[in-house]
TILONU-936692 format. One record per residue (C-alpha): x, z, y. Coordinates in steps of 0.02 Angstrom, whole numbers, plus 50000, padded with zeros to 5 digits. Layout:
<pts>
     u     w     v
     X     Z     Y
...
</pts>
This chain:
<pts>
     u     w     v
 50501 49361 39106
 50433 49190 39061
 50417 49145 38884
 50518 48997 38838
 50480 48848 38720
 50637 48759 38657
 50670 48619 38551
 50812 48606 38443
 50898 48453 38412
 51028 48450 38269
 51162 48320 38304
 51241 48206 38163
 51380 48044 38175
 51291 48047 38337
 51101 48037 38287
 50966 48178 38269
 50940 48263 38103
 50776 48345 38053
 50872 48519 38022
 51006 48610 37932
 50974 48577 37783
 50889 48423 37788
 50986 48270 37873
 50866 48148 37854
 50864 48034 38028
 50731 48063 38124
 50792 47975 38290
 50952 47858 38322
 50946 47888 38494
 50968 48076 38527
 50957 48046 38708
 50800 47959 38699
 50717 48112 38577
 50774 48242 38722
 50700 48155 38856
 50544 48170 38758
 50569 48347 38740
 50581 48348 38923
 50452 48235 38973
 50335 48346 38874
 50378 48504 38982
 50494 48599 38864
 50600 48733 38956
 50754 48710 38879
 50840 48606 38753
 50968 48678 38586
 51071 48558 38520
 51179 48615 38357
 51318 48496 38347
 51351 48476 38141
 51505 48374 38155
 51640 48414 38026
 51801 48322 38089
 51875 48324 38278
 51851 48141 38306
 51644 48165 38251
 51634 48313 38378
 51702 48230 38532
 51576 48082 38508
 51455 48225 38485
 51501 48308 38649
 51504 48118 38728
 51312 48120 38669
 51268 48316 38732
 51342 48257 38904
 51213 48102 38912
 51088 48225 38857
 51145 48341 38997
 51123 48192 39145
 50960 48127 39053
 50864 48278 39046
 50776 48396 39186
 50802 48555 39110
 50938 48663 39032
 51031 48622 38881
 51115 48747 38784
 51261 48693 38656
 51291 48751 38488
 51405 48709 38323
 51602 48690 38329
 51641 48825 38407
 51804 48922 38365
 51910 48944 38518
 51880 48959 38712
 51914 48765 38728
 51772 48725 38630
 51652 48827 38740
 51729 48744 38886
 51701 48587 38835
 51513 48621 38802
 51507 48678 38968
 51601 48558 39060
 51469 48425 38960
 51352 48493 39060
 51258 48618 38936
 51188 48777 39051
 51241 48904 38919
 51358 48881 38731
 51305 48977 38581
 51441 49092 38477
 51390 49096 38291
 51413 49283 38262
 51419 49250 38077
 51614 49181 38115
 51728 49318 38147
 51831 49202 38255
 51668 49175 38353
 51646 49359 38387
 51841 49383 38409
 51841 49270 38554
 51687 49332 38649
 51766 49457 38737
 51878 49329 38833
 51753 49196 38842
 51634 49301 38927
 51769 49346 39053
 51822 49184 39100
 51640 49091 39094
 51540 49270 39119
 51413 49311 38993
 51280 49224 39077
 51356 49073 38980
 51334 49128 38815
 51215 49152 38688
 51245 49253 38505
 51182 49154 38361
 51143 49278 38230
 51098 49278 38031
 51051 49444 37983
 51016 49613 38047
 51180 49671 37977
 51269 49553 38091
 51173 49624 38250
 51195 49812 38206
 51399 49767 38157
 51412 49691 38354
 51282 49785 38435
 51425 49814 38574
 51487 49640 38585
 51322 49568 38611
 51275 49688 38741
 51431 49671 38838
 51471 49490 38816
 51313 49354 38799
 51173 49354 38914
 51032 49302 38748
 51028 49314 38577
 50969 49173 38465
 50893 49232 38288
 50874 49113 38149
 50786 49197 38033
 50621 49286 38125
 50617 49435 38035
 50760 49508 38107
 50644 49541 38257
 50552 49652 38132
 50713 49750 38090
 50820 49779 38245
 50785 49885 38396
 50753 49754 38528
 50750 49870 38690
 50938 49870 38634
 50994 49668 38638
 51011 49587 38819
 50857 49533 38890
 50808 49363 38808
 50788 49348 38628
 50769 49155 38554
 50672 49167 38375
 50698 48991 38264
 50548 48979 38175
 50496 48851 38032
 50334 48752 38075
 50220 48904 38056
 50039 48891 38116
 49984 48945 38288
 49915 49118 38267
 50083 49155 38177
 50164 49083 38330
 50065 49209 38439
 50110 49338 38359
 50305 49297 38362
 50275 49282 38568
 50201 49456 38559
 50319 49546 38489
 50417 49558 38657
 50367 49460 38827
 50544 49422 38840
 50529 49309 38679
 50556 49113 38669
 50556 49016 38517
 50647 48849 38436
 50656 48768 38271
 50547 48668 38188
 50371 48721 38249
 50433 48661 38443
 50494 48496 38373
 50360 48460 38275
 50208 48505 38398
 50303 48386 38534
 50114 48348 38581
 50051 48515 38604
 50176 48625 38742
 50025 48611 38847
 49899 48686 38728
 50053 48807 38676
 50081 48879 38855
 49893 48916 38869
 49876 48991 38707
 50028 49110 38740
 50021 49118 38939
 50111 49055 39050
 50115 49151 39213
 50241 49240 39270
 50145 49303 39428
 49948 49296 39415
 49865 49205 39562
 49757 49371 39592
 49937 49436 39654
 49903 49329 39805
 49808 49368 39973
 49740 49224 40007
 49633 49129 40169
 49455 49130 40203
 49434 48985 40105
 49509 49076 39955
 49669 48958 39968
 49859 49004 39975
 49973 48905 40109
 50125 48815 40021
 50298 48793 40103
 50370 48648 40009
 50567 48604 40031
 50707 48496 39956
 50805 48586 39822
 50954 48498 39856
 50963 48522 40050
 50830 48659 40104
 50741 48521 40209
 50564 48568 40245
 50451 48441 40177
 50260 48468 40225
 50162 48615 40198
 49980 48594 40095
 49893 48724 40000
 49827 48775 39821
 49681 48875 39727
 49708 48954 39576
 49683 48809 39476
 49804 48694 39581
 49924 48856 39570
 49895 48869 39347
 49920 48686 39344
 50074 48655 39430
 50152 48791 39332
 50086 48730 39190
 50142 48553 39196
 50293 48588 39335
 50214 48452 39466
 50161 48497 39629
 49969 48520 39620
 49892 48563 39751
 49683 48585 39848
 49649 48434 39963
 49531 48533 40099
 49460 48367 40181
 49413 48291 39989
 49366 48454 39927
 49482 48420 39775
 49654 48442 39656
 49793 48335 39736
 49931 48307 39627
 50080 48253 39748
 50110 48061 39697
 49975 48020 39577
 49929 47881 39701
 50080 47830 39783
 50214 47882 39647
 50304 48006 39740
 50306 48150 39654
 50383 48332 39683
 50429 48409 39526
 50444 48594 39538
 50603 48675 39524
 50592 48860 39594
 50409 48951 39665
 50431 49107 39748
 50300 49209 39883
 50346 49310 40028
 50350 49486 40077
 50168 49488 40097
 50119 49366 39957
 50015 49277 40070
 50116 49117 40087
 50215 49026 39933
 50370 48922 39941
 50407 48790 39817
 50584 48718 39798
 50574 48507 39724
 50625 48364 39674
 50558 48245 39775
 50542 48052 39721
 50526 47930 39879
 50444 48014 40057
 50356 48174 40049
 50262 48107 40203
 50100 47979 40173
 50190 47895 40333
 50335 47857 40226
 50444 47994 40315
 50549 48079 40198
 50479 48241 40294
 50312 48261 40360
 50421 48357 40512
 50494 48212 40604
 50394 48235 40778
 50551 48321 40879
 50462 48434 41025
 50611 48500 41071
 50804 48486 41012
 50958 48589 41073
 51133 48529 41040
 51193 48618 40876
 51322 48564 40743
 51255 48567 40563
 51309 48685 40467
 51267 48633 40286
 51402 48578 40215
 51314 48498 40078
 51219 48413 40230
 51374 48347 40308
 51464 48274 40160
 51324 48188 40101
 51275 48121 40289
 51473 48067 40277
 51456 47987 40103
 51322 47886 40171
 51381 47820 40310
 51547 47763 40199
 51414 47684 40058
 51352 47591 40214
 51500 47520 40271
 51564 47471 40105
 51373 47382 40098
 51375 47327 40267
 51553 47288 40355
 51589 47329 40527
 51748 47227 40609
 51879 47341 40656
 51808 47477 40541
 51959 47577 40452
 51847 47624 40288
 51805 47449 40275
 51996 47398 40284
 52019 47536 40139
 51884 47456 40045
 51952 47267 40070
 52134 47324 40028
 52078 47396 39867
 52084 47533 39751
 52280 47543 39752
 52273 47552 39941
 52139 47711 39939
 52227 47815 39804
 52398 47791 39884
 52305 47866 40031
 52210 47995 39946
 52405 48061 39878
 52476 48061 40047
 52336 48171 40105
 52370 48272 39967
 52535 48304 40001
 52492 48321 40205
 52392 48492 40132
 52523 48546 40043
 52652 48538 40202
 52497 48613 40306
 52478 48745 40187
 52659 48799 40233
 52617 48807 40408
 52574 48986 40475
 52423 48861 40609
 52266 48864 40501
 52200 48746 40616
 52317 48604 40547
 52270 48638 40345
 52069 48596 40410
 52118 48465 40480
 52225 48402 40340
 52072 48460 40208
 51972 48346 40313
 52065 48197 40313
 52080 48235 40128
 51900 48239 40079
 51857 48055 40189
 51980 47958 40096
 51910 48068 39923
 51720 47992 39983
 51796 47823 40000
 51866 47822 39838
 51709 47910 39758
 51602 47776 39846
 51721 47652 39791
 51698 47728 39599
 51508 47749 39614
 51529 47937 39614
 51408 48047 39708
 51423 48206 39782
 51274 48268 39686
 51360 48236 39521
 51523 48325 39592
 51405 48485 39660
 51326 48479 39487
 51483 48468 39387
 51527 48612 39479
 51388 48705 39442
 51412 48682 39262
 51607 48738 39283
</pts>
């Protein structure tokens, strides 16, 4: 299990505080110090929200949100926390996972039901003490999915092989053998606190020193010419981009820096997707086959994967049969876009442009009589009519989310964080 390095970021009348303790200001723009966290290849982000009245904490949770679109990696909330609708709204702001402080009885009171309405992949114990581990040994086995440790010698006191898998040690900014030897006590370990934030500058030299492979390259079989063939594909829609291959080194580095590196075979060379023409694939999933001879990479992609400026370097059709597609995330976004296009370009005699020229007022009143068409649909025992209702539903929904500037992705990804 890969070891994780995390920054914390302690949140106060919405700026960043060094810890605590301390609340000295050591950025006025939180959102601007986390995208330097991720910039720098952290793996996840803690914020502690140290707000002490209601109307502090919901312009704290306004600021985790930004943080949450800014940033490329997880964010986990913590702080404020005392009832279900408080992890809810962490989540709902977009944080991966929300952190019960286990040294609150109310905290470990509601974990039980939290975990069974969010699941306990959601949540994360905050603990104090060994005392407060061995008093809700159960709870934290049955109801969070980590355990986050502020003080690092509980590690040294509690039987580990008991807690759920991943174990978060905060540790004050402790030199780097002693930050070895905190990774070594379990491969499952990842750290926060002070020694992440203040070696911003050093992840890279961090992940070497520690390791950061999950699966060695000698796991591979590889070609005659000692490479590995990579599969490389949109995370968002599955579509194949171009296929290239790595070494070992081209294989250590993109893990290491999360950029698609790979072994040019005609210059003999590393190839780091974009460094020439900007469009970069940052890695967001690497898995091998069944008989680890070929790898497949899931990415972001900026701008065409294809040096022809093809999005896909698989645009030469040699033969097509008639099929519908069947990804729906495929479809509504192909719909989306060809609504943003007539709302950018206006056909005559187009109905979504007569939406968009009547106005707002006009699409909602049509997005509520759709509405209500479901609801009489639903009634009928014809499931045929309720699709077609549904479908009507969700056009005038993309004209009005066109119309708002919403995109689909931010809907899918607010539902992911639901």
């Amino acid at each position: 299990m890969r070891k994780k390095i995390i920054p914390c970021i302690y949140l106060k009348n919405m700026m960043a505080v060094k810890s605590f303790k301390d609340e000295t200001v050591i950025e006025t723009d939180p959102v601007r110090l986390a995208k330097s966290y991720s910039d720098a290849l952290c793996d996840e982000i803690l914020i502690f929200d140290l707000s002490n009245v209601d109307n502090e904490h919901e312009a704290a949770l306004d600021v985790i949100k930004d943080i949450c679109a800014a940033v490329k990696v997880p964010v986990i909330g913590a702080g404020n926390v005392k009832r279900m609708e408080d992890v809810k709204k962490l989540l709902y702001a977009g944080c991966k996972k929300a952190v019960l402080n286990f040294s609150r009885d109310d905290n470990i009171e509601i974990a039980p039901e939290v975990a069974g309405k969010f699941s306990k992949d959601k949540l994360v114990a905050c603990v104090n003490s060994v005392e407060e581990v061995n008093d809700n040994i159960s709870t934290i086995r049955n109801c969070v999915s980590e355990v986050l440790f502020l003080d690092e010698k509980i590690t040294r006191n509690v039987d580990l092989a008991c807690l759920p898998d991943r174990v978060i040690v905060s540790l004050a900014n402790v030199s780097l053998e002693k930050l070895i030897d905190i990774f070594a006590i379990k491969d499952r370990t990842s750290i926060t606190g002070e020694v992440i934030n203040e070696n911003i500058t050093q992840f890279e030299a961090i992940r070497k020193l520690i390791g950061v492979e999950d699966v060695p390259f000698s796991k591979f079989k590889l070609n005659s010419d000692g490479l590995i063939p990579v599969i490389v594909q949109d995370y968002k829609t599955s579509q194949v981009l171009m296929m290239a291959y790595m070494n070992e080194e081209a294989y250590n580095r993109t893990l290491m820096t999360r950029t698609m590196t790979y072994w040019s075979r005609s210059r003999n060379e590393l190839w780091v997707k974009g460094a020439t023409s900007g469009h970069f694939q940052y890695l967001k999933s690497l898995s091998y086959d069944c008989d680890a001879d070929t790898l497949l990479a899931n990415v972001e992609q900026v701008g065409a994967a294809c040096h022809t400026g093809e999005y896909s370097c698989f645009f030469n059709d040699i033969i097509t049969y008639d099929y519908e597609e069947k990804n729906p995330f495929s479809v509504l976004n192909d719909v989306y876009e060809v609504i943003e296009d007539r709302k950018a370009n206006p056909k005559e005699g187009s109905y979504t442009n007569y939406l968009f020229d009547k106005g707002i007022d006009k699409i909602l009143k049509k997005v509520g009589e759709e509405a209500t068409e479901i609801v009489i649909a639903a009634k009928n025992p014809n499931a045929n009519e309720i699709k077609y209702e549904i479908s009507d539903f969700l056009y005038h929904i993309m004209v009005l989310m066109v119309e708002k500037q919403v995109t689909w992705e931010e809907i899918m990804r607010e539902l992911a964080n639901r």
